[in-house]
C-alpha positions in Angstrom: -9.3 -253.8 -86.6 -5.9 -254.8 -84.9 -2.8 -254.0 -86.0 -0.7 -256.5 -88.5 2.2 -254.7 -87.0 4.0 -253.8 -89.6 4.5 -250.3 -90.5 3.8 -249.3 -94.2 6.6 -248.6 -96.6 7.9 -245.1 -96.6 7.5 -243.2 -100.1 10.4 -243.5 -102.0 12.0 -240.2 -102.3 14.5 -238.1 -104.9 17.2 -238.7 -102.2 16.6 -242.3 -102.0 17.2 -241.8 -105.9 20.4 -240.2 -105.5 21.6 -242.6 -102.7 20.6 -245.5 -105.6 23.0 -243.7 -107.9 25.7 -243.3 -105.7 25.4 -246.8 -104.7 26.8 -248.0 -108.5 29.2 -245.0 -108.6 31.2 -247.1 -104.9 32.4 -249.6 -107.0 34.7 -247.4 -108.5 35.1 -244.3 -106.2 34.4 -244.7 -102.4 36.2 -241.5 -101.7 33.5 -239.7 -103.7 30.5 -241.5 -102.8 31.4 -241.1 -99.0 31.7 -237.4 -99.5 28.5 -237.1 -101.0 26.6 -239.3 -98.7 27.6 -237.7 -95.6 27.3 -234.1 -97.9 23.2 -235.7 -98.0 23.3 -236.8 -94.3 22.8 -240.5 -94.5 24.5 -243.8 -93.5 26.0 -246.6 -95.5 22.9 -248.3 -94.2 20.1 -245.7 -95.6 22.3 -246.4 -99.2 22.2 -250.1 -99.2 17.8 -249.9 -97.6 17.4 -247.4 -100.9 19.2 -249.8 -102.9 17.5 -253.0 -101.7 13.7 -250.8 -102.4 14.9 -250.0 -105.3 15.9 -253.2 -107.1 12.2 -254.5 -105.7 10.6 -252.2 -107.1 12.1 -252.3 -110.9 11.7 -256.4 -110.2 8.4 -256.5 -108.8 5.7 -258.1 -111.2 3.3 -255.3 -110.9 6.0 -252.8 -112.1 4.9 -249.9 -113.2 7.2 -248.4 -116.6 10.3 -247.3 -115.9 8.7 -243.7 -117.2 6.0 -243.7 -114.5 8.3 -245.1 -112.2 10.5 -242.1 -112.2 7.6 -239.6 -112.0 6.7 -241.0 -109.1 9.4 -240.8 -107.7 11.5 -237.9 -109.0 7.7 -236.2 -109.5 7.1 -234.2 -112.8 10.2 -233.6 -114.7 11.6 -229.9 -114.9 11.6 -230.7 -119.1 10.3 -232.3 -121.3 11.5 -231.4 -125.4 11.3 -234.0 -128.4 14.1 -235.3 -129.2 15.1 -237.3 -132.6 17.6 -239.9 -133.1 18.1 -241.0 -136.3 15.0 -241.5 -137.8 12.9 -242.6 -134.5 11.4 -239.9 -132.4 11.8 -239.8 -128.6 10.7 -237.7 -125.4 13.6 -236.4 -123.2 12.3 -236.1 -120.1 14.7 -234.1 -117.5 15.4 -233.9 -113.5 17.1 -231.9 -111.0 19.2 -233.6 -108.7 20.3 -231.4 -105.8 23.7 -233.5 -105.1 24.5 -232.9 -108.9 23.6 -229.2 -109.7 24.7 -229.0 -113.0 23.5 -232.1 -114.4 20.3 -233.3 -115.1 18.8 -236.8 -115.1 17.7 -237.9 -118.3 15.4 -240.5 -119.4 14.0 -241.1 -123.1 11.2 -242.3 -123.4 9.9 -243.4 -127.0 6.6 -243.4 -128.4 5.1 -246.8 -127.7 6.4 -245.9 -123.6 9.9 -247.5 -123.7 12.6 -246.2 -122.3 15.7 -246.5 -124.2 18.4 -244.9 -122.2 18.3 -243.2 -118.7 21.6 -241.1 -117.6 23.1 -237.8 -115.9 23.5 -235.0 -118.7 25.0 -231.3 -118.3 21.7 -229.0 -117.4 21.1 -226.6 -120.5 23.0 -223.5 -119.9 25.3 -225.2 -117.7 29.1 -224.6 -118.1 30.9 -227.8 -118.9 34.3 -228.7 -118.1 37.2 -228.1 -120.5 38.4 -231.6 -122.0 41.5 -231.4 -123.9 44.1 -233.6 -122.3 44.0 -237.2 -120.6 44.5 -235.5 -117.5 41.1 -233.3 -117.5 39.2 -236.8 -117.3 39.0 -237.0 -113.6 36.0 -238.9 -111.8 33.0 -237.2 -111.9 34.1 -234.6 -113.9 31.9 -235.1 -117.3 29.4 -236.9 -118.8 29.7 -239.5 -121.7 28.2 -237.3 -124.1 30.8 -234.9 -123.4 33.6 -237.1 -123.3 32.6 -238.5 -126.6 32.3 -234.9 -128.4 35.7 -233.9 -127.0 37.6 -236.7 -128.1 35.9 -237.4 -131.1 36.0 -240.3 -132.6 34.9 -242.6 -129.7 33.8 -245.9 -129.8 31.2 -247.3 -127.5 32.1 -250.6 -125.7 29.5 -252.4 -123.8 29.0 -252.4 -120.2 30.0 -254.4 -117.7 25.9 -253.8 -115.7 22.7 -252.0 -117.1 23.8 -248.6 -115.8 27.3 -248.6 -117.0 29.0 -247.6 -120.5 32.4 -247.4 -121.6 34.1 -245.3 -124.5 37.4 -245.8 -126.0 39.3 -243.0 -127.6 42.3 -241.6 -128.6 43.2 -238.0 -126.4 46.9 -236.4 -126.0 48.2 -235.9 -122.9 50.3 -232.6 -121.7 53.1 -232.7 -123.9 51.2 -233.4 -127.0 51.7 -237.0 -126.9 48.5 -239.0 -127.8 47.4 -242.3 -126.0 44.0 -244.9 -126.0 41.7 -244.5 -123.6 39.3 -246.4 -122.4 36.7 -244.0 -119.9 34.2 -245.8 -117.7 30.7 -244.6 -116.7 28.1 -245.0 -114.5 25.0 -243.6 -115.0 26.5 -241.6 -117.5 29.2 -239.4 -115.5 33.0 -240.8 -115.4 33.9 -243.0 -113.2 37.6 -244.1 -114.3 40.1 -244.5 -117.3 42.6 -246.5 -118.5 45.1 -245.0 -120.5 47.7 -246.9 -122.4 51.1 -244.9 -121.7 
């Protein structure tokens, strides 16, 4: 049978994953995201490929769920533990990311299939940073759910994509002095804040 020519699609991998998730993080920290993507030995060209694959396959109109989706391409998750929020019961499924070593990737999955959130979280066991002043929130350094319990009460705000989330809080600074914040995520890690002086 001859040859259509075109080579079939290469599987897509857990780095393709990661280079997806730095992709959204270069909006606010090039620096970073060029660190880690020659740190993972690609080009801005394997980024934007993984990227393009990625966004057809979450589009494409035989989709498979976001939960299988992720299996497939993260493969079985190192955890899986029940998880309640309020009153509705969930599935946290959990995987390791090599470019993130303490974190995890999250994804909760609810009963009927949904997922309702999917994000980087500190790995159980993990040591977290120390978050007391405005000045320990530097890019990357925590995750929303610990910025949130550090600097409690926060308030959500919405996002300005899908994978983004903001918080605004209150949080001293050095001298004692307390300011508003308002902490931007992607993913779930810290991208940037703003901090009213």
């Amino acid at each position: 049978m001859p040859s259509s020519g075109k080579r079939p699609a290469s599987p897509f991998t857990p780095l393709d994953f990661q280079l997806v998730l730095l992709r959204r993080m270069a909006d606010h920290n090039p620096d970073l995201v060029e660190d880690a993507r020659h740190e993972l030995g690609v080009s801005i060209a394997d980024m934007r490929e993984a990227n393009k694959r990625w966004q057809a396959m979450v589009r494409s109109p035989r989709a498979r769920s976001a939960a299988s989706r992720y299996r497939s391409v993260l493969g079985e998750p190192e955890s899986v533990t029940s998880r309640r929020i309020g009153d509705l019961e969930c599935e946290a499924l959990h995987w390791r990311l090599p470019l993130w070593p303490d974190l995890r990737f999250e994804v909760l999955v609810a009963g009927n299939g949904a997922v309702w959130n999917e994000w980087l979280v500190r790995a159980p066991g993990a040591r977290g940073p120390a978050l007391h002043t405005v000045d320990d929130l530097t890019p990357w350094s925590c995750t929303i759910d610990e910025a949130a319990r550090a600097f409690s009460p926060a308030r959500p705000l919405q996002g300005s994509a899908p994978t983004r989330w903001g918080l605004a809080f209150t949080a001293p600074d050095t001298e004692g002095a307390r300011h508003e914040v308002v902490a931007e995520f992607t993913w779930g890690l810290l991208q940037r804040t703003q901090v009213s002086r």
